[in-house]
Backbone as a chain_set.jsonl record, in Angstrom:
{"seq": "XXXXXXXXXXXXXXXXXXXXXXXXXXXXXXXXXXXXXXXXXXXXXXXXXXXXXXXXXXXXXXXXXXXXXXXXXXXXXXXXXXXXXXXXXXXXXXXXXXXXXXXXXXXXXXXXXXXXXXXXXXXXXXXXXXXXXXXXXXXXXXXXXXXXXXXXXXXXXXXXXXXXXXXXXXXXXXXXXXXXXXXXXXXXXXXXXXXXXXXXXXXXXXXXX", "coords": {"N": [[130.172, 137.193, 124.926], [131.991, 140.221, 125.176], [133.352, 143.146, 122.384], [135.725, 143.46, 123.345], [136.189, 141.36, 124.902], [138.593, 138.04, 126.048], [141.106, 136.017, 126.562], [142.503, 135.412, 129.812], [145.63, 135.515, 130.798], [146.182, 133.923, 133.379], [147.61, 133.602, 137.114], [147.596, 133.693, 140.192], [149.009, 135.476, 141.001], [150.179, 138.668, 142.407], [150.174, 140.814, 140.219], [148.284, 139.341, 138.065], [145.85, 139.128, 139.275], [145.454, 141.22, 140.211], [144.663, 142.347, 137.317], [142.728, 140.923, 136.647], [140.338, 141.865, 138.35], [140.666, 144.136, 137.413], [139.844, 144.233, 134.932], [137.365, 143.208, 135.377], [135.75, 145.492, 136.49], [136.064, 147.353, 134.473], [134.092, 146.121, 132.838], [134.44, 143.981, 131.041], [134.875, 141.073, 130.229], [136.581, 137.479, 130.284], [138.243, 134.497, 129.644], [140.052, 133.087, 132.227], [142.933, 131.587, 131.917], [144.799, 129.109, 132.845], [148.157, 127.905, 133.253], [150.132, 125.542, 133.587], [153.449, 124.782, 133.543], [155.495, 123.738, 134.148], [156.026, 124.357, 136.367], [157.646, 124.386, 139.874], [156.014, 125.487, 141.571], [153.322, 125.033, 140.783], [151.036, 123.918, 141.532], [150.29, 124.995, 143.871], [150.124, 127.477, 143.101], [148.002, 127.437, 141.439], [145.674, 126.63, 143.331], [145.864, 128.867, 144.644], [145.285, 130.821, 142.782], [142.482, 130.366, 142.56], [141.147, 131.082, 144.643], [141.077, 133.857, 144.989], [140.594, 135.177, 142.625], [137.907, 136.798, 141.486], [134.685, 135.957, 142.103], [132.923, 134.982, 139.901], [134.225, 134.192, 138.113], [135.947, 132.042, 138.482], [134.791, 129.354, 138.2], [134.76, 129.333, 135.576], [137.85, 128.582, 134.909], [140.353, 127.874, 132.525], [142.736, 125.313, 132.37], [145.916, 124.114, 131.156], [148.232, 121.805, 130.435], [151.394, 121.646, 129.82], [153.959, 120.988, 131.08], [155.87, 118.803, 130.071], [157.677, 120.511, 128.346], [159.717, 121.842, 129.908], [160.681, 119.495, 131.184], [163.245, 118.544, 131.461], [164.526, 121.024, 132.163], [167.101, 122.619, 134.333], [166.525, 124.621, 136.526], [165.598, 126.298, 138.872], [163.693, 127.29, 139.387], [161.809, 125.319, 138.213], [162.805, 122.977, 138.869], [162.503, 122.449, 142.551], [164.641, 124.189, 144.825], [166.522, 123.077, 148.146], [165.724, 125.314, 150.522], [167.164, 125.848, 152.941], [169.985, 124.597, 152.506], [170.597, 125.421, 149.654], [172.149, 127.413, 147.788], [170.788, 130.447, 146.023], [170.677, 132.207, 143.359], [169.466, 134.795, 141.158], [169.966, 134.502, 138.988], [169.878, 131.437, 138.928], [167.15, 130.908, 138.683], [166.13, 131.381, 136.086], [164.288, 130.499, 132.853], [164.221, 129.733, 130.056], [162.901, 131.687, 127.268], [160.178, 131.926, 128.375], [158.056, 133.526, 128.71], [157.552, 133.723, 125.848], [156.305, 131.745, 125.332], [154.494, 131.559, 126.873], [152.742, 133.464, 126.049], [152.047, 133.046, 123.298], [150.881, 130.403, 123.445], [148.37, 131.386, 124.816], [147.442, 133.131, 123.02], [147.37, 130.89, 121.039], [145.113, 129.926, 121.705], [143.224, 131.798, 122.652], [142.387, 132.426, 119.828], [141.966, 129.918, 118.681], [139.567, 129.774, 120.099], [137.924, 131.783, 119.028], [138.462, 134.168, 120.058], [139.382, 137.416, 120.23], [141.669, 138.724, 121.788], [143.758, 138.751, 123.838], [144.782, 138.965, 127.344], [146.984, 140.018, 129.711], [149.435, 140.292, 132.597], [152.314, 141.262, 132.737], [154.472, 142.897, 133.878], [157.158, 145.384, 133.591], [159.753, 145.018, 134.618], [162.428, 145.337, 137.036], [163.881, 143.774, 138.459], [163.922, 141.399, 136.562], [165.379, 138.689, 134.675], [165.508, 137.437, 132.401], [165.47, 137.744, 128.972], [163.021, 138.225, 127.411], [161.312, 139.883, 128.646], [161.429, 142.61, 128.82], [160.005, 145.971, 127.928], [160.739, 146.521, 125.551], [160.82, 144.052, 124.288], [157.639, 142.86, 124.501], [156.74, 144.805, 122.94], [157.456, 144.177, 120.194], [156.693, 141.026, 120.133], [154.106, 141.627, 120.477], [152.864, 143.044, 118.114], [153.87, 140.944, 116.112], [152.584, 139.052, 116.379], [149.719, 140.235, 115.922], [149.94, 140.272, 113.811], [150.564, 138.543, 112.554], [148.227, 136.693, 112.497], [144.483, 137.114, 114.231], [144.622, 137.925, 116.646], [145.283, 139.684, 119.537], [147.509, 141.247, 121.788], [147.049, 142.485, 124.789], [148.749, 144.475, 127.388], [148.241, 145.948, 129.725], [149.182, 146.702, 132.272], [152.241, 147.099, 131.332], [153.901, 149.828, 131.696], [153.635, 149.83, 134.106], [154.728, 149.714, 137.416], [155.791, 147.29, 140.173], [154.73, 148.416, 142.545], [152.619, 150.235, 142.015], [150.858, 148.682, 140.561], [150.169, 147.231, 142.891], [149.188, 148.834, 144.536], [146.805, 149.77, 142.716], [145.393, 147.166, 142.826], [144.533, 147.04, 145.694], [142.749, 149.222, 145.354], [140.715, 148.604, 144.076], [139.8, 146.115, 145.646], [140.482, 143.987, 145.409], [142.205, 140.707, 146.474], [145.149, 140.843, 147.328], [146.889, 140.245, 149.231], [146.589, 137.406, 149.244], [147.266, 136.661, 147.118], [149.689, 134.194, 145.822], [153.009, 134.508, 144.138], [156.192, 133.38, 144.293], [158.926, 132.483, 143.348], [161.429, 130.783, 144.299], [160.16, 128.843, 146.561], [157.706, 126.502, 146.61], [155.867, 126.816, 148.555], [155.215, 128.276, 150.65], [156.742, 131.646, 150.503], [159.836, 132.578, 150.046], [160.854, 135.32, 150.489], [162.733, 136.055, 149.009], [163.544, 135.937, 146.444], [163.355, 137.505, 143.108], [160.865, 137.706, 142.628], [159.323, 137.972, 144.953], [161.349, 139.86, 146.244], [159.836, 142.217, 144.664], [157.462, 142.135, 145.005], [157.178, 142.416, 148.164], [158.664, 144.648, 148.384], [156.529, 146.627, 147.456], [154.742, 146.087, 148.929], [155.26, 147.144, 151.327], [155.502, 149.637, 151.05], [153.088, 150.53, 150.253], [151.574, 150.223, 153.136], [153.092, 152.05, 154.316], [151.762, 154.254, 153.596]], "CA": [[131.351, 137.951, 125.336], [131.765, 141.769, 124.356], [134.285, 142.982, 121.722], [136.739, 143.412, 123.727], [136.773, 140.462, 126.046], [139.653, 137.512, 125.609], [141.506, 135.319, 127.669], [143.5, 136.232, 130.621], [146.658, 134.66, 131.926], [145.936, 134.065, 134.993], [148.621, 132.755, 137.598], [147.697, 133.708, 141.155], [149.765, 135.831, 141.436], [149.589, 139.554, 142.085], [149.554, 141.226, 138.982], [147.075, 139.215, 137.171], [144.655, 139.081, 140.366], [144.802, 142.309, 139.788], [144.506, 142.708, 136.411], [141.153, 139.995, 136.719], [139.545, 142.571, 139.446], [140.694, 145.865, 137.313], [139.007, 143.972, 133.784], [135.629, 143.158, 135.734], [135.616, 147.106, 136.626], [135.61, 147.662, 133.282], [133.162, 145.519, 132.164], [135.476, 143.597, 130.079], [134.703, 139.772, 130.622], [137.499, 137.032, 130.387], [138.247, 133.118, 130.454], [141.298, 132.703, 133.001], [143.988, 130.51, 131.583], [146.228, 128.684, 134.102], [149.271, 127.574, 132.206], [151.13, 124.552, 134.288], [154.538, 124.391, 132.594], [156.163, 122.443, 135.501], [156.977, 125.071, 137.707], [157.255, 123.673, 141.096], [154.942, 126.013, 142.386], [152.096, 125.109, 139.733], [149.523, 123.404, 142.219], [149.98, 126.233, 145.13], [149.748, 128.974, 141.846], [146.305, 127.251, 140.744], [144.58, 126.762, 144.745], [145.553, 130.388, 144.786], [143.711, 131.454, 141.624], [140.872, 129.733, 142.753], [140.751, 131.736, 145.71], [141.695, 135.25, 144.905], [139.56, 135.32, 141.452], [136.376, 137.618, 141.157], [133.979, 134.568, 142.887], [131.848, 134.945, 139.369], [134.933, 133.424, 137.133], [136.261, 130.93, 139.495], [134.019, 127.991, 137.381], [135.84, 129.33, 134.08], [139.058, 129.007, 134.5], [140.453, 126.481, 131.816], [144.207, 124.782, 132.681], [146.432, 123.917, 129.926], [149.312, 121.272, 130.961], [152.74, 121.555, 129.047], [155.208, 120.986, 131.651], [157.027, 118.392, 129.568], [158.637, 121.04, 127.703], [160.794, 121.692, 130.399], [161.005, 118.948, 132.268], [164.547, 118.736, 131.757], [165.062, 122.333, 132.905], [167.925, 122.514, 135.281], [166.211, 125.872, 136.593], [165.455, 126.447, 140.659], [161.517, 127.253, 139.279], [161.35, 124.139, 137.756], [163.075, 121.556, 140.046], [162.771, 123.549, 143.707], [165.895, 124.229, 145.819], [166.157, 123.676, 149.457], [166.806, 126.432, 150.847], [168.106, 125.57, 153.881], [171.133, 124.124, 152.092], [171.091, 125.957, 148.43], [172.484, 129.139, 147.727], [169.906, 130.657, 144.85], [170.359, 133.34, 142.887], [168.338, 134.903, 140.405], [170.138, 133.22, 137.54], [169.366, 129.684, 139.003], [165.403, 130.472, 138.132], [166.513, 131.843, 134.651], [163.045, 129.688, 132.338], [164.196, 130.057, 128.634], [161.683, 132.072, 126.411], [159.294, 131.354, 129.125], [157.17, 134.785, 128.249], [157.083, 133.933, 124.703], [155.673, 130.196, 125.405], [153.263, 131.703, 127.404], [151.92, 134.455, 125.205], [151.967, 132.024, 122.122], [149.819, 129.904, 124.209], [147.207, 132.451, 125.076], [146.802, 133.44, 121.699], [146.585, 130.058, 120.256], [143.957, 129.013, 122.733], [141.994, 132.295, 122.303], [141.715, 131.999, 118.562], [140.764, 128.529, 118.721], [137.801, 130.388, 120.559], [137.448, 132.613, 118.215], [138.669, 135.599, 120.728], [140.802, 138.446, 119.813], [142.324, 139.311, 122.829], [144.732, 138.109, 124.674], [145.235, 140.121, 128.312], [148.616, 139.553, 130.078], [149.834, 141.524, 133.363], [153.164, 141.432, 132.648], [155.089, 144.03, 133.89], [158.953, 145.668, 133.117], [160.216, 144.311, 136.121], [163.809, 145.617, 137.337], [164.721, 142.186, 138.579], [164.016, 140.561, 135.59], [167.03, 138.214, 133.953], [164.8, 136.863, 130.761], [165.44, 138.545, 127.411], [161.505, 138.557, 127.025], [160.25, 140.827, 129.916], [161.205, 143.903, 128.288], [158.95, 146.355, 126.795], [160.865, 145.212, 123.7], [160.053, 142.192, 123.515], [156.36, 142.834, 124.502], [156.42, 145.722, 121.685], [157.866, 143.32, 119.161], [155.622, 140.074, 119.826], [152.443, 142.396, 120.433], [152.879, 142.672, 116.772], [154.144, 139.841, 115.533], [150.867, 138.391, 116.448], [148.521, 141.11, 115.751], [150.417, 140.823, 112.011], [150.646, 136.804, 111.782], [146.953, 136.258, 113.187], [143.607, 137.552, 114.827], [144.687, 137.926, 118.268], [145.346, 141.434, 119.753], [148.129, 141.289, 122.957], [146.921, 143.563, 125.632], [149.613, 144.525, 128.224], [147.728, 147.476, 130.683], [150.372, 147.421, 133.287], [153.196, 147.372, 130.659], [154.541, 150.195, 132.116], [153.519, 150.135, 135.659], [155.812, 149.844, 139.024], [154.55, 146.524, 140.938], [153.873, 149.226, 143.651], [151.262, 150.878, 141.267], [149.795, 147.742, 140.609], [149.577, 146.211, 143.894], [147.793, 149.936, 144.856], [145.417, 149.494, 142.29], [144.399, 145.887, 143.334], [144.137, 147.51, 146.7], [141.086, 150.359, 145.653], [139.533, 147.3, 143.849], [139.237, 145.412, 146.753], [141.135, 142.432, 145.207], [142.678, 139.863, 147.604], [146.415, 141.164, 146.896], [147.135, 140.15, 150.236], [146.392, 136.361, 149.27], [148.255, 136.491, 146.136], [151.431, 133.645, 145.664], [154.479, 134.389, 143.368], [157.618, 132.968, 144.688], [160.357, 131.483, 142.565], [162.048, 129.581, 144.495], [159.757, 128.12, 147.273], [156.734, 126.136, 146.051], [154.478, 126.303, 149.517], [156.001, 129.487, 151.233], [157.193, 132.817, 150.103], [160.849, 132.977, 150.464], [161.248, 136.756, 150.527], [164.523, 136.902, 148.473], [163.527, 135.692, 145.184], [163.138, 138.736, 142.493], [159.026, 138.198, 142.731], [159.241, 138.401, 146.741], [161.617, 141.173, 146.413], [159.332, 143.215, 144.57], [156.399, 142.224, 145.827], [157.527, 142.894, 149.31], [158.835, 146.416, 148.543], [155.218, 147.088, 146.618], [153.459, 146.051, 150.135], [155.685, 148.187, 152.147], [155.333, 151.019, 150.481], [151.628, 150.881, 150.427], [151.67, 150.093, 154.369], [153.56, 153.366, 154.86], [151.094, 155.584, 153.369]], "C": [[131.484, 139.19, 124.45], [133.551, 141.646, 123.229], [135.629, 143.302, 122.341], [137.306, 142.116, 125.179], [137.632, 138.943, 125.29], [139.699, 136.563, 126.828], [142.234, 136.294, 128.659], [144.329, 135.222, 131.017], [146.873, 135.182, 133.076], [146.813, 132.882, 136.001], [148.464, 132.745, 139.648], [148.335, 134.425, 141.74], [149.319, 137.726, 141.456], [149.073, 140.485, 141.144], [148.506, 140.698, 138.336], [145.955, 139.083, 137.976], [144.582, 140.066, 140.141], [144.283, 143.267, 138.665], [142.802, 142.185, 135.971], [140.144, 141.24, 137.412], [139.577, 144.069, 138.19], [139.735, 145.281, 135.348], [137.632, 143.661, 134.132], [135.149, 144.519, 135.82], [135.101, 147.76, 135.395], [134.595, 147.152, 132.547], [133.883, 144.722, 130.724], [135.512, 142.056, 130.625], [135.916, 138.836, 129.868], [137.031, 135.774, 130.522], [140.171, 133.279, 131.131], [141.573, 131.714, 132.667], [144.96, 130.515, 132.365], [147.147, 127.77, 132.808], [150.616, 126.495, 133.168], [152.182, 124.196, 133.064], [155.494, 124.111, 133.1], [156.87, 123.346, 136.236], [156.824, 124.148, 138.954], [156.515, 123.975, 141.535], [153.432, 125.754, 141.812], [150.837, 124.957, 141.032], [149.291, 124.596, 143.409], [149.818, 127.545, 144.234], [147.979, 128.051, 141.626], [145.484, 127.271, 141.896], [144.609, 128.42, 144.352], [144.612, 130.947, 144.055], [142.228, 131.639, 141.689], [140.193, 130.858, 143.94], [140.51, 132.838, 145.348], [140.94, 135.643, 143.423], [138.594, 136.262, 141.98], [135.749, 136.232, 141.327], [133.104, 134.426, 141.453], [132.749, 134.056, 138.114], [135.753, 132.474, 137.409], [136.132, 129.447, 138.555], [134.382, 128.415, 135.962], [137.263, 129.264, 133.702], [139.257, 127.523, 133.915], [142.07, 126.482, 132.404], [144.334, 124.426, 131.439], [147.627, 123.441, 130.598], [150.434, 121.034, 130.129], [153.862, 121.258, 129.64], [156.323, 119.962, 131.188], [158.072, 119.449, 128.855], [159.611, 121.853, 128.636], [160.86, 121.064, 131.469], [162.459, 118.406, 132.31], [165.491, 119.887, 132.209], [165.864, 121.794, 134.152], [167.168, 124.081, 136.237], [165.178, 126.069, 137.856], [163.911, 126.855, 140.442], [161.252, 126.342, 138.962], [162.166, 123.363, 139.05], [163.177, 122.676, 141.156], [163.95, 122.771, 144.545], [165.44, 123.633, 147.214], [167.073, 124.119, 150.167], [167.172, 127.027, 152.328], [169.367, 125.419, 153.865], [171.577, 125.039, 150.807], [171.033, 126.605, 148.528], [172.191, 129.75, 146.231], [170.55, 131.88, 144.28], [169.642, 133.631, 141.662], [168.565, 134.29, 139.386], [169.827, 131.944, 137.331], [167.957, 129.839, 138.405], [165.48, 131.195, 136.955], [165.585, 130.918, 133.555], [163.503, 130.281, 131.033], [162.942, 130.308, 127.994], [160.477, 131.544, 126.721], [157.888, 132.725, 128.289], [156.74, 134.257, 126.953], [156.118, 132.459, 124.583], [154.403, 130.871, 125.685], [152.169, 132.588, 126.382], [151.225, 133.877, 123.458], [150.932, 131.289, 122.302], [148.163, 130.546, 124.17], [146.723, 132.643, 123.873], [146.504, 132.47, 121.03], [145.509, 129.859, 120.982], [142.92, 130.186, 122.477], [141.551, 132.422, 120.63], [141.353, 131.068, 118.209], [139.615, 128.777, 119.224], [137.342, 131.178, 119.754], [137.156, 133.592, 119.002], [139.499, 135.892, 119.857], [142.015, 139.531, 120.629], [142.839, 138.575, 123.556], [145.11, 139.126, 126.14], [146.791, 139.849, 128.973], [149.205, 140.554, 131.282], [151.403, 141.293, 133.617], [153.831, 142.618, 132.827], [156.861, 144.221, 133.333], [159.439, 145.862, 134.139], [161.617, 144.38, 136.244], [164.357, 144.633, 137.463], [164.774, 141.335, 137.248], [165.235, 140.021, 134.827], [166.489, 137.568, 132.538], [164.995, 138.065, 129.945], [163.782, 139.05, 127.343], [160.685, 138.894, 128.2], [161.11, 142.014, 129.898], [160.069, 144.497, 127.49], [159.354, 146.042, 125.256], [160.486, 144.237, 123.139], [158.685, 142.069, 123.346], [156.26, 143.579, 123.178], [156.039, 144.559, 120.698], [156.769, 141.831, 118.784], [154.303, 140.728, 119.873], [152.296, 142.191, 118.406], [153.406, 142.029, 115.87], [152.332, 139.366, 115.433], [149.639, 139.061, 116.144], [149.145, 140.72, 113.746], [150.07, 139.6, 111.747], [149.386, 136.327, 112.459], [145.918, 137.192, 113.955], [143.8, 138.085, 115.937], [145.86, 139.346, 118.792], [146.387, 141.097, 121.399], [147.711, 142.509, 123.458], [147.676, 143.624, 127.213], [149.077, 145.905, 128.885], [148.89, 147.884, 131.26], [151.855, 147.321, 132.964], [154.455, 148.265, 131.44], [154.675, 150.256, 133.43], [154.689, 149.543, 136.439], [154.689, 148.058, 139.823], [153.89, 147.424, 141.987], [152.52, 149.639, 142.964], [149.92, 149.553, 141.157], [149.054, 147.349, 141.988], [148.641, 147.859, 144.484], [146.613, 150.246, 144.186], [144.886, 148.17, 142.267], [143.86, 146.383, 144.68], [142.728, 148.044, 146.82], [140.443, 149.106, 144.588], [138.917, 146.262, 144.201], [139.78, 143.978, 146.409], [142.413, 141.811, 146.178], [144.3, 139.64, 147.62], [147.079, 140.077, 147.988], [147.841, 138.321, 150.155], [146.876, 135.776, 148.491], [149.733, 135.623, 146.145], [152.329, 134.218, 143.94], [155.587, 134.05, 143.317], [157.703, 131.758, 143.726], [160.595, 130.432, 142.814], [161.291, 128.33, 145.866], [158.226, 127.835, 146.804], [155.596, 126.136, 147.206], [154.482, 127.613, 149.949], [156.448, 129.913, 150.833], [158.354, 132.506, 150.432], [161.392, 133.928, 150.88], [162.518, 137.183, 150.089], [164.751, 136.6, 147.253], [163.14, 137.387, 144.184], [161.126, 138.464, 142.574], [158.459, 138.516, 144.029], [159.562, 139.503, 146.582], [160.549, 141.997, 146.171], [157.995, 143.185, 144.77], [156.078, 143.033, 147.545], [157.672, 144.537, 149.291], [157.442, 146.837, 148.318], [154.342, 147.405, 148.366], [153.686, 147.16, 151.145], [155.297, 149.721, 152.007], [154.347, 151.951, 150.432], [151.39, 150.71, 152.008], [152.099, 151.581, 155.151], [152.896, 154.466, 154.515], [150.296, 156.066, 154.476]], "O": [[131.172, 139.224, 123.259], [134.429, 140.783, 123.199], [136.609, 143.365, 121.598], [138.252, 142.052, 125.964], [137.376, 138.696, 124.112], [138.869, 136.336, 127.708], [142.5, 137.485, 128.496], [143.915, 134.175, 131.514], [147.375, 136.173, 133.605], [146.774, 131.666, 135.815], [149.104, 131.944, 140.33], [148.44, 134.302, 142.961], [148.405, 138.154, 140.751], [147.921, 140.92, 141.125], [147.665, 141.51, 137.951], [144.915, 138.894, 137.345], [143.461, 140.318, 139.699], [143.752, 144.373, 138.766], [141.968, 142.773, 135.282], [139.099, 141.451, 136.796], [138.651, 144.879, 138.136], [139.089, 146.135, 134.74], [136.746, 143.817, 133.293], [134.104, 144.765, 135.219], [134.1, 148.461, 135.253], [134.207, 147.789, 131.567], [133.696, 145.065, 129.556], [136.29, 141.877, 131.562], [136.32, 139.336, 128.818], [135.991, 135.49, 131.115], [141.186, 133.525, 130.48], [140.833, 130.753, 132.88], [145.773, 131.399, 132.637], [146.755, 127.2, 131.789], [151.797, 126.819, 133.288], [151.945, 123.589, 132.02], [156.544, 124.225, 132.468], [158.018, 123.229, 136.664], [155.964, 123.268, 139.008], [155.865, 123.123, 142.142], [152.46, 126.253, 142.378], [149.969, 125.785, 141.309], [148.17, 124.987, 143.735], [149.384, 128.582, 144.736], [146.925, 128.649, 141.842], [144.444, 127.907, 141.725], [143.667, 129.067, 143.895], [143.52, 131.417, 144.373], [141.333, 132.379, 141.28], [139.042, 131.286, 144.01], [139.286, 132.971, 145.341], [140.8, 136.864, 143.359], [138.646, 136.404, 143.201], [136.276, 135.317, 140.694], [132.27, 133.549, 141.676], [132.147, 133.363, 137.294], [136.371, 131.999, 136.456], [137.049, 128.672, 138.284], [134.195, 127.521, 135.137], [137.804, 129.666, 132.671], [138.784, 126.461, 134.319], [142.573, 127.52, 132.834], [143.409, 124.345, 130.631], [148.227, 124.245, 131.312], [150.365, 119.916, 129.62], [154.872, 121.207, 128.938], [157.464, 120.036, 131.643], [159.268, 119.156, 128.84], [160.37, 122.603, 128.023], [161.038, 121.588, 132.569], [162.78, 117.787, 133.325], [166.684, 119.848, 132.512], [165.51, 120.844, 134.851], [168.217, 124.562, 136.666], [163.966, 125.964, 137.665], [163.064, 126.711, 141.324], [160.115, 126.086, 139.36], [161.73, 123.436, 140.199], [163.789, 123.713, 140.901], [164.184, 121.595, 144.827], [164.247, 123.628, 147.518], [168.244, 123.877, 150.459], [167.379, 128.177, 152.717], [170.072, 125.846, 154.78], [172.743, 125.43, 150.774], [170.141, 127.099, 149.218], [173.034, 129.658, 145.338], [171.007, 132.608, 145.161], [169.17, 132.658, 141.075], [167.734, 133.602, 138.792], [169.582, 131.345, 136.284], [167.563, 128.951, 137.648], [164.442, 131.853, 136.876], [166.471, 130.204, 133.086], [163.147, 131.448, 130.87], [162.01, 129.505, 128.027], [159.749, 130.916, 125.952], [157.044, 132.475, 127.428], [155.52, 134.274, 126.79], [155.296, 132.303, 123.681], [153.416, 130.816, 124.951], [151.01, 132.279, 126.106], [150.267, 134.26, 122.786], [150.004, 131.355, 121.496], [147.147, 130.153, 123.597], [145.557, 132.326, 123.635], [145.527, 132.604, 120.294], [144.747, 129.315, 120.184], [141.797, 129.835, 122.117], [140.361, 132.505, 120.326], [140.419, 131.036, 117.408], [138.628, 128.117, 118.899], [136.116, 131.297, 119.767], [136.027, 134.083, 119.002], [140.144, 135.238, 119.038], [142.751, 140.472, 120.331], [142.217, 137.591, 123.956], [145.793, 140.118, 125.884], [147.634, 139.358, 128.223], [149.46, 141.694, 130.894], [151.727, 141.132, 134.793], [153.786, 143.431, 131.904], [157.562, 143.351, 132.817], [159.56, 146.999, 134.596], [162.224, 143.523, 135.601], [165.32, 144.357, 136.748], [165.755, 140.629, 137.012], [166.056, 140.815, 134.37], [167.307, 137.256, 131.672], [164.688, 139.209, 130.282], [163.484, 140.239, 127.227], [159.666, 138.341, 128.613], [161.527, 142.429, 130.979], [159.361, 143.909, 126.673], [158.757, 145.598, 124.275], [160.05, 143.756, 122.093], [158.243, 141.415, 122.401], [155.684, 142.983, 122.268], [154.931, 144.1, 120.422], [156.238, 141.567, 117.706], [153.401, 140.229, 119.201], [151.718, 141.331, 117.742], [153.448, 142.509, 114.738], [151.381, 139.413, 114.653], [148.575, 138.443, 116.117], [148.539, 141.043, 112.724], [149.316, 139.385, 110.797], [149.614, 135.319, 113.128], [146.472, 138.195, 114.405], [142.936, 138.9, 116.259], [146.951, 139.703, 118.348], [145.651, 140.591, 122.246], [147.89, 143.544, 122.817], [147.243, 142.919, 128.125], [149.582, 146.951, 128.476], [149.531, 148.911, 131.037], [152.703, 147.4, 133.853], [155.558, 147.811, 131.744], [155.705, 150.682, 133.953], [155.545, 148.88, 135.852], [153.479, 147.852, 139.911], [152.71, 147.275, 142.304], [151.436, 149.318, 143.451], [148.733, 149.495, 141.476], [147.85, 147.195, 142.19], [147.451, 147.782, 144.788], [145.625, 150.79, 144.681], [143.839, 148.026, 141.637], [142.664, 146.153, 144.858], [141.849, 147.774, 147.639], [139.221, 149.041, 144.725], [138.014, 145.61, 143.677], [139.517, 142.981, 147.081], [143.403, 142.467, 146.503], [144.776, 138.531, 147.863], [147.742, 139.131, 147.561], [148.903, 137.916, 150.628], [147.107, 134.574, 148.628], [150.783, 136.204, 146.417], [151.855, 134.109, 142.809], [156.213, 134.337, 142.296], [157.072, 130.74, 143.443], [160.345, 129.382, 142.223], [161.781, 127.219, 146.071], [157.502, 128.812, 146.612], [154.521, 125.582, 146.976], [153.51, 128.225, 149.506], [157.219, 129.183, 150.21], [158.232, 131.899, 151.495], [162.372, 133.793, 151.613], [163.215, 138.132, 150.449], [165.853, 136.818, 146.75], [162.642, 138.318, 144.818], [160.365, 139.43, 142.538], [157.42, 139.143, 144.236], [158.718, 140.397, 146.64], [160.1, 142.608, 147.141], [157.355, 144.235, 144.707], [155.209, 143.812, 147.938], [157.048, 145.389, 149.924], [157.091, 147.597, 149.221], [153.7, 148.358, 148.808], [152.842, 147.88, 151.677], [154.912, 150.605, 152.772], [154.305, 153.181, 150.483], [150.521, 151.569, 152.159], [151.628, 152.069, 156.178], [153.225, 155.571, 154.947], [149.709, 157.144, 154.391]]}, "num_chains": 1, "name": "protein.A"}
């Protein structure tokens, strides 16, 4: 693996499908880390992965199962609504210092490999209701961890728009299309959760060009 290749958290979802497709481009090789931490959607987030991957890293992706640590979450991503009957809003899927679990994660797991990179397509997402999906917070733990250990946080689409992203998975030919993210429905998109919303607008947008 070159000096700049790492893990990637990888979820199935669009951003990091497209962050997998825009790090092969580069020549920038990766192990995809799936991170089951009892969302409801975990098993329809990992088929996806499988699918929607670069077909050459498919047979590397490692899982990592933590979902006891919130399996007492009261929190419409962790236990799913139905939403026929429940009336969601974005605060119900509110995942305490979910970002920082995850990124903590990544980095222990790639310095137990003896990587130094950590990738992450985390964006600064308007909907967002977590404390830790600001560029603050990314700033702040980027170097925490670059200070208290080996492992280098790399956030590309930091600043990007999901529109931007989902138009550069587009000219990379990655399977955007095929991509799950929804909140609150674990089989089916809902289209009214904040990762529908802005997924949805992203597709539109690119549709109208």
């Amino acid at each position: 693996m070159n000096s700049k290749g790492g893990v990637l958290l990888a979820s199935g979802g669009l951003d990091s499908t497209t962050m997998a497709y825009w790090l092969d481009q580069q020549g920038i090789s990766f192990i995809p880390l799936f991170i089951n931490y009892g969302q409801h959607c975990a098993e329809t987030e990992f088929e996806t992965l499988k699918r929607v991957l670069p077909e050459k890293y498919v047979g590397q992706i490692e899982y990592i199962d933590i979902q006891s640590v919130y399996a007492r979450s009261r929190s419409r991503f962790i236990k799913e609504a139905n939403l026929w009957e429940d009336e969601i809003t974005a605060d119900d899927l509110y995942i305490p210092y979910r970002n920082v679990l995850l990124l903590t994660i990544g980095a222990t797991f790639a310095q137990t490999l003896g990587l130094t990179n950590v990738y992450s397509a985390f964006i600064n997402s308007n909907h967002a209701k977590e404390i830790d999906c600001s560029n603050e917070f990314f700033n702040k733990m980027e170097t925490m961890l670059k200070e208290y250990g080996s492992v280098k946080i790399n956030m590309p689409f930091r600043y990007h728009s999901k529109y931007e992203v989902a138009k550069l998975g587009v000219s990379l030919g990655a399977a955007i299309g095929s991509t799950f993210s929804c909140q609150a429905s674990s089989k089916i998109p809902c289209g009214a959760c904040p990762n529908c919303v802005d997924r949805l607008e992203a597709m539109r947008k690119i549709e109208s060009e």
